[in-house]
C-alpha positions in Angstrom: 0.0 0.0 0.0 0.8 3.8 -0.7 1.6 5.6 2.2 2.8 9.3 2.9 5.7 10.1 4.4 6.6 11.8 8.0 8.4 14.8 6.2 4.7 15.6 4.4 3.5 16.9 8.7 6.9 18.0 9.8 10.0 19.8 8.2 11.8 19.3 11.5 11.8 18.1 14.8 13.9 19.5 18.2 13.3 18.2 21.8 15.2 18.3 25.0 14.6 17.3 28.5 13.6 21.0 30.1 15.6 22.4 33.5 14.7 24.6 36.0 15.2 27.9 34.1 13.0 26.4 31.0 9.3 26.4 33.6 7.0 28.3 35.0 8.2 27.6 38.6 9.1 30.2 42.2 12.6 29.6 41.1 12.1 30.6 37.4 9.2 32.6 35.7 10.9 34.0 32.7 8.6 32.2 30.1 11.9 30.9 27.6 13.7 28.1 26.8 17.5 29.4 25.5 17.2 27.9 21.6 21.2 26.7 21.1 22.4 26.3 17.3 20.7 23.3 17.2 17.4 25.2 17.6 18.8 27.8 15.1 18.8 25.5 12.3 15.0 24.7 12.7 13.7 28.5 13.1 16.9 30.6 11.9 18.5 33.9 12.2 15.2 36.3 11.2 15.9 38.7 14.2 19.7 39.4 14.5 20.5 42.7 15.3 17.2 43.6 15.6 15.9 45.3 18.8 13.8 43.0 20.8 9.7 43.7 20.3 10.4 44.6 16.9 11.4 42.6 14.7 11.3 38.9 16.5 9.7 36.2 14.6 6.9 35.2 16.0 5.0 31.6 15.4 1.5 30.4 15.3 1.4 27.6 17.5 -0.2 24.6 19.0 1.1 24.0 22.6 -0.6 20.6 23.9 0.6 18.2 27.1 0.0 14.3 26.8 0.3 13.0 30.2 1.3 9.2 31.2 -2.2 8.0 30.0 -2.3 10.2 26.8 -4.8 12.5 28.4 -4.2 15.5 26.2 -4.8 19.5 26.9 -3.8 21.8 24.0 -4.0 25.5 23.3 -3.6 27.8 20.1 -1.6 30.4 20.6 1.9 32.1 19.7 5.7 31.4 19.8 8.4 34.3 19.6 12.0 33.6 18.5 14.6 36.2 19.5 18.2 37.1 19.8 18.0 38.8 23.6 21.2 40.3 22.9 20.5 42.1 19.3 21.1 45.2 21.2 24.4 44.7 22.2 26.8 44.2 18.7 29.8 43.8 20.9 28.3 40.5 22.1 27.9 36.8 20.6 23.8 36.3 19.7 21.8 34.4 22.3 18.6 33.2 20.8 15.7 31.8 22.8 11.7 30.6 22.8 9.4 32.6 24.2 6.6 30.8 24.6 3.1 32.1 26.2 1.5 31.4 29.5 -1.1 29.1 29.4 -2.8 26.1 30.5 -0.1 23.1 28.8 3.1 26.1 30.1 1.9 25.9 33.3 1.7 21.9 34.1 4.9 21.2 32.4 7.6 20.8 35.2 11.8 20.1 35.0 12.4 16.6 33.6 9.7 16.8 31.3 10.5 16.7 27.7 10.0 19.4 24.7 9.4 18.8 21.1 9.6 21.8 19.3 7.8 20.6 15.4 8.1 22.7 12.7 4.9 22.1 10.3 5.4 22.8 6.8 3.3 25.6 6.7 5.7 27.1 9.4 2.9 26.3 12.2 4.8 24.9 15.6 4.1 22.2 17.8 4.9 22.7 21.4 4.5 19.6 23.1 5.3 18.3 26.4 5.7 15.2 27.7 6.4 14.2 31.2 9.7 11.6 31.3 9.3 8.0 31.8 5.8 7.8 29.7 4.5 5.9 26.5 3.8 9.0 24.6 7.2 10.2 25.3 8.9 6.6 23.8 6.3 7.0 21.3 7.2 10.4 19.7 11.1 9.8 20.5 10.6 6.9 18.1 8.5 8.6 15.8 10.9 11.4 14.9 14.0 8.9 15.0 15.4 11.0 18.5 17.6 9.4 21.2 15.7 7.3 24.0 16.5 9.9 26.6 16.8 13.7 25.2 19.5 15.7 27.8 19.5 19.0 28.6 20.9 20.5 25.2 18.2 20.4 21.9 18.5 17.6 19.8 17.9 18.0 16.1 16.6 16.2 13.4 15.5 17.6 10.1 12.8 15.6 7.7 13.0 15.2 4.1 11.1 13.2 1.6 15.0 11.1 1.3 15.1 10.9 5.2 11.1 10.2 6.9 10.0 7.3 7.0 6.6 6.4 5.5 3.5 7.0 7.9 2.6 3.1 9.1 0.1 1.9 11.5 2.3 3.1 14.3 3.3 6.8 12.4 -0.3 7.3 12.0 -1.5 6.0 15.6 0.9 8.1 17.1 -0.5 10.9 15.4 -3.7 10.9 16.4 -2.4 11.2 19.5 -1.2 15.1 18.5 -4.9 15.5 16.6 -3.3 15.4 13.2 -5.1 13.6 10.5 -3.2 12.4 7.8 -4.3 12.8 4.4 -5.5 8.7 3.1 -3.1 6.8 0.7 -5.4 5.8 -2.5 -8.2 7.4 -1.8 -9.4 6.7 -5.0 -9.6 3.1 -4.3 -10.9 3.9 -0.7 -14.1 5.8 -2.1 -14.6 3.2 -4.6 -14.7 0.7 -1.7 -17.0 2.5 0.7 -19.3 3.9 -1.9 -21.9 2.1 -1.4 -22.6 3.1 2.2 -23.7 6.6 0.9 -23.3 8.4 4.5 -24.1 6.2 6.6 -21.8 3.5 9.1 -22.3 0.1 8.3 -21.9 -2.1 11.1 -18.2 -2.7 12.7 -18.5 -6.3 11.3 -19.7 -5.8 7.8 -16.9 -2.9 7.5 -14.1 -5.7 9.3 -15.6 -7.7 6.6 -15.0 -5.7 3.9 -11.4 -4.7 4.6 -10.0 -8.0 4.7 -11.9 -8.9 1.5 -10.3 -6.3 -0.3 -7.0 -7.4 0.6 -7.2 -11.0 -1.4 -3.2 -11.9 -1.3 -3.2 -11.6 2.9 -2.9 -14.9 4.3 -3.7 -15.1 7.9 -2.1 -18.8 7.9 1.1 -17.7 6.1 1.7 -14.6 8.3 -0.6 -13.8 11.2 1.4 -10.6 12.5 1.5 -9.5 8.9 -2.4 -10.3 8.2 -4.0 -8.6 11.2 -1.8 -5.4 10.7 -3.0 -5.1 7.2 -6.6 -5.7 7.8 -6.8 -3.4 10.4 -4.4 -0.4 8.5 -7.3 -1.1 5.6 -10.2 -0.8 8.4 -8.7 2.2 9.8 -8.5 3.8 6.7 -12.1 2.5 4.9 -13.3 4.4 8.6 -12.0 7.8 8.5 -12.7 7.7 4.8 -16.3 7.4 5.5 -16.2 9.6 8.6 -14.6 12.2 6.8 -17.9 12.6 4.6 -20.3 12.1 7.0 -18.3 14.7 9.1 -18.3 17.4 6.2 -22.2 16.6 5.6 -23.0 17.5 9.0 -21.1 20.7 9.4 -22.1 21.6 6.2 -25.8 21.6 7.4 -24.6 23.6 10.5 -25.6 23.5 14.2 -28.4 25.7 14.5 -31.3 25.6 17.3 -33.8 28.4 16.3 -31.6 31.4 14.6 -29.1 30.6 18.0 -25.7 28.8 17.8 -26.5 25.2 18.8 -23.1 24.8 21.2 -24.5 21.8 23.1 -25.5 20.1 20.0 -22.1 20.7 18.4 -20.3 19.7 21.5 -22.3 16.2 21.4 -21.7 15.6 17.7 -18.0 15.7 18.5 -17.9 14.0 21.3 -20.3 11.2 19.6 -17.4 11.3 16.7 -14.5 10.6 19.1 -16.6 7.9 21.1 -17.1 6.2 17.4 -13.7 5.8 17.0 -12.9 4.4 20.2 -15.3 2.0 20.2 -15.1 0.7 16.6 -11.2 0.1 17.0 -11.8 -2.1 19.5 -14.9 -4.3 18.1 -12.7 -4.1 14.4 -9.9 -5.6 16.8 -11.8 -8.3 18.1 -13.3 -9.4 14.3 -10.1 -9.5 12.9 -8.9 -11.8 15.7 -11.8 -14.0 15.4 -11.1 -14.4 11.9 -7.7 -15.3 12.3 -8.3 -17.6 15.0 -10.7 -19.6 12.6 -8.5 -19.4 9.7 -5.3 -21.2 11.9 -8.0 -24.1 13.3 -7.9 -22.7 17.0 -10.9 -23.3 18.9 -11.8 -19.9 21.2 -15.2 -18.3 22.9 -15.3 -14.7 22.4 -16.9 -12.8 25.0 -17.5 -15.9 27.7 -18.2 -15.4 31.0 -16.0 -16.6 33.8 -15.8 -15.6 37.7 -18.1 -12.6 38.9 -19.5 -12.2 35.7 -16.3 -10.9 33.9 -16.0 -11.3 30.0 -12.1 -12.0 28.9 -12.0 -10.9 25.7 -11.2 -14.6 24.5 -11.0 -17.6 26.2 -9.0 -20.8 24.5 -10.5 -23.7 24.1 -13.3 -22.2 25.1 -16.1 -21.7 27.5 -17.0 -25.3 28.6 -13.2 -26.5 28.7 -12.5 -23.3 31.8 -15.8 -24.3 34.0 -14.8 -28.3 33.8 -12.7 -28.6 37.2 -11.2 -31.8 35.6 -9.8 -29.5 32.4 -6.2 -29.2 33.1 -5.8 -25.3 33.8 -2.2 -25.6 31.7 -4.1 -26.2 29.0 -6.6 -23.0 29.1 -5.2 -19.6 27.5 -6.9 -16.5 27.8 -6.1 -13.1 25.8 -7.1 -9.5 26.3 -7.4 -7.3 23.0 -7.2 -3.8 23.0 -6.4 -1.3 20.3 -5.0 1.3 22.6 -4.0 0.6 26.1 -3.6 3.2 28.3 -3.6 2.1 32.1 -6.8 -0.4 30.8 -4.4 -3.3 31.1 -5.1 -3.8 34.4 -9.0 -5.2 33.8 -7.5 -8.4 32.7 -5.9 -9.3 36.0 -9.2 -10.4 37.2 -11.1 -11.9 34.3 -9.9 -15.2 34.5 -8.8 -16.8 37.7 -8.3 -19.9 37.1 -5.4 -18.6 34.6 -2.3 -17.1 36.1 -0.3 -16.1 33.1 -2.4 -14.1 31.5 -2.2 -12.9 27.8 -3.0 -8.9 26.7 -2.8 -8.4 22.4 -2.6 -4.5 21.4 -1.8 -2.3 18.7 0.0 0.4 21.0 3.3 1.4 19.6 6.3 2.0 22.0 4.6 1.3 25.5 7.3 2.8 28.5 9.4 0.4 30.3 7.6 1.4 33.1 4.6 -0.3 32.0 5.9 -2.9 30.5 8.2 -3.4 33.6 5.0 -4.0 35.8 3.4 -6.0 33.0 6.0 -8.3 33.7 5.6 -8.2 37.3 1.9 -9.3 37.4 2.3 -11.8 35.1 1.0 -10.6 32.3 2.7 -11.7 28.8 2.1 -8.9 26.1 1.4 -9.6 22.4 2.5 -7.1 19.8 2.1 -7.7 15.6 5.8 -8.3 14.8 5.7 -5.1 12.6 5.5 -3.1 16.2 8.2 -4.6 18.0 10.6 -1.9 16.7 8.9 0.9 18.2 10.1 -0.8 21.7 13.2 -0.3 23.4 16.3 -3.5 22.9 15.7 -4.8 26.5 11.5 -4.8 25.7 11.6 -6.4 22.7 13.2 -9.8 24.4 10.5 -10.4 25.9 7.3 -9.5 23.3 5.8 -12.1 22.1 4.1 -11.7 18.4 1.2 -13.3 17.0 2.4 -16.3 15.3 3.8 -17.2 18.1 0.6 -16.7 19.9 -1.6 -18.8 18.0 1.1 -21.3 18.1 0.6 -21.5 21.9 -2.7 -22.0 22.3 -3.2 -24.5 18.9 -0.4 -26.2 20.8 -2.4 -26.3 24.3 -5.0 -27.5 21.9 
């Protein structure tokens, strides 16, 4: 499949880990972070030798904070770039950020980390992220930075010869920052999802539909490979559909009486994030099934176990985990969840006759930290092999993809 490339949202990328004198704090309220050469290459030298307050480039920006479960608070607003000492001739150029006082400025603390993204339509990202979380590994890997930024800006600048193409993970991780890549063959999307009109099918008929348009995917030959690709397609056939259905909406406008309908537009977006949630899981969970099947293994979907909990799956199946005389060695059970956030927790409890317990997701890049208690409860993580490079050396040992999943449980079988 066609995909765009990382250098078609960002001509450049800077980030560091921030200190003291970078934050809002008693000890420092001076609203700048001092930019370095390395920051000089991404913005350059607009405003040497010109007085400060005239001539300093200033940015539109995005300023947004993703905490350790991806909650996410953002603001518009403006960036300044400035030589403080343009006044002074006699003296080397010192160039800093001046960045606005707001809601995202105000949370971030010392240790966090700053990307600085430079949009090509010169719009900035200012995004912090505090240190040890997914969305911090997740971004460092996304723009190809070091695992653990210091205190100096490190640089990378993207061009069509040096991004990478925007995968599953490229793409997941930005929808994390609200950005929406523009669809690869969207001609071949529309033609695919035409006859829908504007309205959603159901998640199973659309599950349905992406992996019968990809023929030449074998989910015997390659299961990691198989399930990425049908749920890439999915993903795509959605916001394809959603796109239109979007546009029609707004189009007809959110009016109550000759007023400004705000609650009704406030719904209509929330109901359009809750879609996606929700469908990414359920698409999840079809594609599985259909795996499952075409490999021979015997599952239950859905089936109850103690206190009226629901594992996602259960292998060989319902009758074989209430039979006392079934050895418990022999039962598997697997969580599946597109995005995991501190969710991964539920599946402790869903199955109690299982200890070792088995949690598939689609999350690139999960922290150490998580993984690290992961580990500790006994909880074996599955990741699609095509994932397992968005996780650090020493996580990466111990992932376990699907193949080798399904080879497991058809084994237990």
């Amino acid at each position: 499949m066609r995909r765009g490339l990382l250098s078609d949202q960002f001509t450049a990328i800077a980030a560091k880990r921030l200190a003291v004198v970078d934050t809002i704090t008693p000890l420092s309220n001076q609203h700048e972070v001092t930019g370095s050469k390395v920051l000089l290459r991404i913005l350059g030298e607009q405003t040497r030798n010109a007085p400060r307050g005239g001539a300093d480039a200033r940015y539109d920006a995005t300023y947004i904070w993703l905490g350790a479960e991806q909650e996410a608070v953002s603001e518009e607003g403006k960036l300044s770039w400035y030589d403080s000492r343009a006044k002074d001739p006699k003296r080397s150029a010192e160039w800093r950020l001046y960045y606005q006082s707001n809601t995202v400025t105000e949370m971030m603390q010392p240790g966090d980390t700053l990307f600085v993204a430079r949009r090509p339509d010169d719009r900035l990202l200012f995004i912090v992220t505090p240190d040890g979380t997914t969305i911090q590994s997740q971004l460092l890997w996304l723009f190809g930075l070091s695992e653990q930024p210091g205190l100096q800006f490190e640089q990378r600048e993207l061009t069509p010869d040096t991004s990478g193409e925007l995968d599953f993970a490229a793409r997941y991780i930005l929808d994390e920052l609200g950005i929406d890549a523009d669809e690869p063959e969207a001609d071949l999307l529309d033609g695919l999802i035409a006859p829908f009109g504007l309205k959603f099918p159901t998640t199973r008929v659309f599950s349905d539909l992406a992996r019968s348009s990809l023929p030449n995917v074998s989910a015997r030959d390659a299961p990691d490979a198989a399930l990425m690709a049908w749920m890439e397609r999915e993903e795509l056939l959605f916001r394809r559909l959603e796109r239109r259905i979007v546009a029609e909406r707004i189009a007809n406008g959110f009016l109550a009486g000759d007023d400004a309908d705000v609650d009704g537009f406030l719904g209509f977006s929330l109901s359009v994030q809750n879609r996606r949630k929700a469908r990414a899981g359920q698409a999840l969970e079809n594609h599985l099934e259909a795996l499952f099947t075409a490999n021979g293994v015997r599952y239950a979907r859905g089936a109850e176990t103690e206190n009226k909990n629901k594992p996602d799956f259960l292998f060989p199946g319902h009758a074989e985990y209430h039979d006392a005389a079934f050895a418990p060695d022999r039962l598997t059970m697997l969580g599946a969840k597109s995005t995991l956030k501190d969710r991964w927790r539920q599946v402790l409890s869903e199955a109690v006759r299982i200890p070792e317990k088995h949690l598939l997701t689609l999350a690139p890049g999960i922290s150490e930290n998580q993984t690290d208690e992961m580990r500790a409860k006994n909880l074996q993580l599955v990741i699609p092999r095509a994932l397992h490079g968005t996780y650090r050396p020493a996580q990466q040992a111990w992932l376990m993809d699907v193949a080798s999943f399904v080879q497991l449980v058809a084994g237990r079988q």
